[in-house]
N, C-alpha and C positions, 0 to 999 in steps of 0.2 A: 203430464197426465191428460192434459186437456186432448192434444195431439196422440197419444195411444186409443184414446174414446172415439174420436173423429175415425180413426181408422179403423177402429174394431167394429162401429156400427155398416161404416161401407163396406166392409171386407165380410159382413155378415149378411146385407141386403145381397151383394155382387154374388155369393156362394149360393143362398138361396134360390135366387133366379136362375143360376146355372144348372141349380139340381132338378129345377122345375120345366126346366128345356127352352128358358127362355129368349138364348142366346144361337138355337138353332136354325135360325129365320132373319134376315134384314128386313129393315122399316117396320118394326113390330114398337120400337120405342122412338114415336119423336120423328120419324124420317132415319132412324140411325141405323148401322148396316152394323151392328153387333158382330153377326154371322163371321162376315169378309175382315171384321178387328180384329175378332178370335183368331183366326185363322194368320193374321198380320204377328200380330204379338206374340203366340204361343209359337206359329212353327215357321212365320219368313213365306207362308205361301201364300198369299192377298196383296192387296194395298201396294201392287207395285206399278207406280204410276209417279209421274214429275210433279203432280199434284201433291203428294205424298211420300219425298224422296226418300226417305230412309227411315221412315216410320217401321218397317216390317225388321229391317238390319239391326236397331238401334235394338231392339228389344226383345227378337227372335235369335239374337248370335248367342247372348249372357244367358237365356233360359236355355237354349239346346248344349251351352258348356255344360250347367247346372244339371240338363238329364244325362249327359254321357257320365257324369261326376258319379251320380246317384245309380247307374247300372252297374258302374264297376267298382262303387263299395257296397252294392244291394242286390241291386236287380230283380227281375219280377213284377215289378210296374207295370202297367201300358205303357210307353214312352209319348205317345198321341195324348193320353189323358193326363200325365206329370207333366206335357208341357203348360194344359191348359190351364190345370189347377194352379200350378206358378203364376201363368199369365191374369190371375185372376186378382193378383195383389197389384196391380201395377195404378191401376186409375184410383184405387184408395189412398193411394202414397202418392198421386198426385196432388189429390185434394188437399192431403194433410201439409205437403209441400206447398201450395197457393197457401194456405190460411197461414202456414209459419209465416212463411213473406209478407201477405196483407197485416200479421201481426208485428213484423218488423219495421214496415214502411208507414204504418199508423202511431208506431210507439213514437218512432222518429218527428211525425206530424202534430202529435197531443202530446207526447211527452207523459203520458198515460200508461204504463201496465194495464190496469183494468180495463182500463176502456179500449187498451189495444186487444186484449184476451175477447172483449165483448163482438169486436169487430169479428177478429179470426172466426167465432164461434156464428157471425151473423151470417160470413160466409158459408161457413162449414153445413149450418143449419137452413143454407135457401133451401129452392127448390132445383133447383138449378143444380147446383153442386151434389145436391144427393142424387138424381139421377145421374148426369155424368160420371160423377165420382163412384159410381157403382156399377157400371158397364161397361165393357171393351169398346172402347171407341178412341178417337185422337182427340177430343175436344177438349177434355179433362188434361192429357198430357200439355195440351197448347196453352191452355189457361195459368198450369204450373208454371211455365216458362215464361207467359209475358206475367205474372205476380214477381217471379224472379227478377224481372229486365226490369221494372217499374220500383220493385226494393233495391237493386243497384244502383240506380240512377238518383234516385231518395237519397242512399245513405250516401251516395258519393258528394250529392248536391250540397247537403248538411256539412258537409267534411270542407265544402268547397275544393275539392278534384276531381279529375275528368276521369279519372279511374283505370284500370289498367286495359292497354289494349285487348290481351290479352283473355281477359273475362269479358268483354264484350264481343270478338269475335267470337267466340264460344255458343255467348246464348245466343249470339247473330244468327249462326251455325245450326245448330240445336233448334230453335224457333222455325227458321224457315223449312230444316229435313222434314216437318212432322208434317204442318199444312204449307204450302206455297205461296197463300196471300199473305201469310205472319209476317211476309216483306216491307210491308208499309206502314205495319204498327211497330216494327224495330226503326223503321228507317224514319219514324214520329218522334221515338223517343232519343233515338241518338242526335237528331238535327238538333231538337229541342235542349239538350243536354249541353250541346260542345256551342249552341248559341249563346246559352244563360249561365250557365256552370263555368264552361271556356271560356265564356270571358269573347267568342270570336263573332264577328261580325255575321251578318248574315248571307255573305254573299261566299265567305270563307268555310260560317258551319255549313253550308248546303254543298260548294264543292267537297269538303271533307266528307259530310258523312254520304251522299249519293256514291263518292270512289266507295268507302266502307260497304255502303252494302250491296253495292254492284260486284264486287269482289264474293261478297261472302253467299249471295243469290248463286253467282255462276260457277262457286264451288261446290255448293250443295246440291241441287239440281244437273252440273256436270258432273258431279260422284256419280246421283242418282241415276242418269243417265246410262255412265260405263256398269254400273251393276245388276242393271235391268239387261244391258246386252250379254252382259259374260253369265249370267243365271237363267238366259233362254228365256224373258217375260216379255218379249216384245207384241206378241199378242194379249195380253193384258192391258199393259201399258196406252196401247192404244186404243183399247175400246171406253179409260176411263183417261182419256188425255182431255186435257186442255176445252177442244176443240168440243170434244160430246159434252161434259159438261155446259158451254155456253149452248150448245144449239138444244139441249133438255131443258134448261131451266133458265135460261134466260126470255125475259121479254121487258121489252120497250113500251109496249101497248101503255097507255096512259089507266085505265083500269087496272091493269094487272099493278101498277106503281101505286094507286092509290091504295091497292088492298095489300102492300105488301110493308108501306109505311106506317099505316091505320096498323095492321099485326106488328109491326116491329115495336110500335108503342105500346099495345099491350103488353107484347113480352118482358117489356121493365119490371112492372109489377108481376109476373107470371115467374119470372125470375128469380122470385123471394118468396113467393105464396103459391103452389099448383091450385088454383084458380081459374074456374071458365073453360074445364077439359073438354073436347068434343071425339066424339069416335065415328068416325066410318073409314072406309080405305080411304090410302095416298091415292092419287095421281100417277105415279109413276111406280106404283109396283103390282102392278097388273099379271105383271108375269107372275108372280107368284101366289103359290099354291092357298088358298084360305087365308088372303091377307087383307088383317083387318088392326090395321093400325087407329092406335092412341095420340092424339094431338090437339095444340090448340089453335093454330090458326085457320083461319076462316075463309074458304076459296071464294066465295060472295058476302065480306060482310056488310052489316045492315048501317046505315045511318047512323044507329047511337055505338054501335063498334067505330065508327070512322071518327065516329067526334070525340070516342074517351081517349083511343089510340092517339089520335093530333094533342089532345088535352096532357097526357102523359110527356108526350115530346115538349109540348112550351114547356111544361113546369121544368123540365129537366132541363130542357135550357135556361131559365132563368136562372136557376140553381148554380149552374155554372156560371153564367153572367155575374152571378153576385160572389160569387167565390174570388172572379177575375181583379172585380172591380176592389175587393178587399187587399189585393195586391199579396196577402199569404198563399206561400208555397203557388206561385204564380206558375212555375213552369212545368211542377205534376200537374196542376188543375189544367192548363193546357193543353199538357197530352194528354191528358183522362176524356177530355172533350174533344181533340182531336180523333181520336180513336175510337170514338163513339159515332164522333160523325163522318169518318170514313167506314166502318160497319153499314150506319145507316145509307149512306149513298149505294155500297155495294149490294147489300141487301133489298136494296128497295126495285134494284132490276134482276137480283139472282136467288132464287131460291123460290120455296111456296109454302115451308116450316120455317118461324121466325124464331120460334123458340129453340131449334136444332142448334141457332147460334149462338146461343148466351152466353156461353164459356169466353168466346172469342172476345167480351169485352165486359163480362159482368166484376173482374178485377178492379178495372180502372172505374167502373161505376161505381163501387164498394169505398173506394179512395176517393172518390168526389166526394160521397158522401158523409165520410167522416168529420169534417171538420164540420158539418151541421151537427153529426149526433152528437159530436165534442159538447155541442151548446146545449141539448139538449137529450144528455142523455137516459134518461124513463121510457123516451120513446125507442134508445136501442133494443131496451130491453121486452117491452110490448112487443115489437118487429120479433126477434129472437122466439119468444112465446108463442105467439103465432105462428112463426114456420115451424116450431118442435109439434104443435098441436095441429097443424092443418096436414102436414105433409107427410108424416106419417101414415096415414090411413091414405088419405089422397092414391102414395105408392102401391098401399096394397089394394085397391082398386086397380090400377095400371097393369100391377102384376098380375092380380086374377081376369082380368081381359084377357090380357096377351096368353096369360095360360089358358083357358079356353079355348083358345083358336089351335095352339100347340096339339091340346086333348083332340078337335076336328080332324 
């Protein structure tokens, strides 16, 4: 029941905003390219890039079966707009997929029904997950995938075995086709796994799982690769390779690092609470027509931004420190924190919206913090209350922005 509600509420914001045109523009939500998703997901023409190997294949082959299916027992459609419509369940059913898994991996952890239900629900109701979970974008499918890889490794670890090869190259597979970096938060959780679970040294889990995800990177990204050439996207490909990426959003500058650690700290809490919204244009969408994107991080921010941001980081580190030092569930709480702090390093020289990435690691944030709310749970339920109360209206704010500029 719980799981039909989570998706009937996304699946109701996501139609909405579609019907409001708010998915006809990139960088209109968050830095997110909506537009070039849509286009990935419903019909296979976007997103074709190494950065993104099979994001458009994985999810544009099964809808475009699903429209030939429906013209030749129907017909009369658009086929353009039944692919979209379809494409429009996909990031709903991802959310509701993470929150089954953080509800699996926390029952495992508390030993709790309720409190794993509360958990799922804490997810389901950030802020974070309701925007993702409600737009065409990869971020939501990514989050699906590593809640996945982090309840496998959970229940496997509980079982005491190292689980079947077989479903871990899979989500190996599947994680890295969608985003490219998801290499090093699989390649966190398998060291981490065949270290404490297997039973193997470390000198043994780090050769095993490096061959593992070396293999399973250069299959994916070599698919990606030959499909890009035999579908004629090699100008695509290139204009969103690798290379453009670092040289647009990357910097070194020691300001640009301060301001981008200072926002990634706020984004913790930003993450549960749409809180501290700012609007004017991105930076980088200049090209485009009336763009006047929704966001919260901060290209200059001030002093008491830099100190709440750092404030946010210690507590969250200490949090983990003290989970560590409890010695329970020792080796999720290390990848939880591992993956956090390889986010943070990444982000602290690539990006200029901290919150664009929450997905990529607000899972394992969710799972550290369980085993506090386990002790104290009034306070899940507070948290819970407060995202159904803030977040809410928050969206419809975001949305009537974004529609406005659509109406321009």
């Amino acid at each position: 029941m719980a799981l039909a509600c989570i998706f009937t509420v996304h699946l109701w914001f996501t139609s909405q905003w579609y019907a409001l045109g708010l998915f006809t523009f990139d960088d209109g939500f968050f830095d997110a390219d909506t537009l070039n998703n849509l286009s990935a997901l419903a019909h296979g023409w976007a997103r074709r890039s190494l950065v993104h190997p099979h994001l458009s294949s994985l999810f544009s082959i099964p809808i475009r079966a699903l429209d030939y299916a429906e013209r030749l027992a129907y017909g009369g459609i658009d086929p353009k707009k039944f692919r979209e419509l379809l494409s429009l369940s996909i990031t709903p059913l991802a959310s509701v997929t993470a929150a089954w898994a953080l509800y699996r991996a926390s029952k495992v952890l508390t030993a709790s029904s309720r409190l794993s239900v509360g958990v799922a629900i804490l997810y389901a109701t950030s802020f974070s997950a309701m925007v993702f979970g409600s737009i065409p974008e990869a971020f939501a499918i990514s989050n699906a995938l590593i809640a996945l890889l982090l309840c496998y490794s959970v229940q496997t670890a509980e079982r005491g075995v190292e689980g079947r090869k077989s479903v871990w190259a899979a989500l190996g597979f599947l994680i890295v086709s969608i985003t490219v970096t998801n290499v090093v938060t699989y390649y966190i959780v398998r060291l981490l796994h065949l270290r404490y679970t297997g039973q193997r040294t470390w000198k043994e889990a780090i050769r095993r799982s490096s061959i593992e995800t070396l293999a399973i990177a250069v299959t994916a990204v070599g698919s990606g690769y030959i499909a890009i050439q035999l579908l004629g996207y090699q100008a695509e490909a290139a204009g969103a390779s690798v290379g453009n990426y670092v040289n647009s959003f990357v910097s070194l500058a020691p300001r640009d690092i301060v301001r981008n650690l200072s926002n990634f700290g706020l984004s913790i809490p930003q993450s549960f609470v749409g809180i501290g919204i700012m609007q004017h244009p991105l930076k980088y969408c200049g090209d485009l027509a009336n763009c006047q994107a929704v966001f919260f991080s901060d290209q200059t921010p001030s002093p008491t931004r830099i100190a709440l941001g750092t404030c946010t980081l210690a507590i969250t580190t200490i949090v983990g420190w003290q989970q560590l030092r409890s010695g329970k569930n020792f080796q999720l709480t290390l990848a939880c924190l591992a993956i956090l702090a390889f986010n943070l390093c990444l982000h602290s020289v690539f990006g200029t919206e901290m919150f664009l990435f929450t997905q990529h690691w607000i899972s394992p944030l969710v799972l550290l913090l369980t085993p506090l709310l386990a002790r104290v749970p009034k306070a899940l339920v507070v948290v819970v209350l407060a995202q159904v109360l803030i977040n809410a209206p928050v969206l419809d704010r975001i949305a009537s922005r974004i529609s406005s500029v659509v109406v321009q």
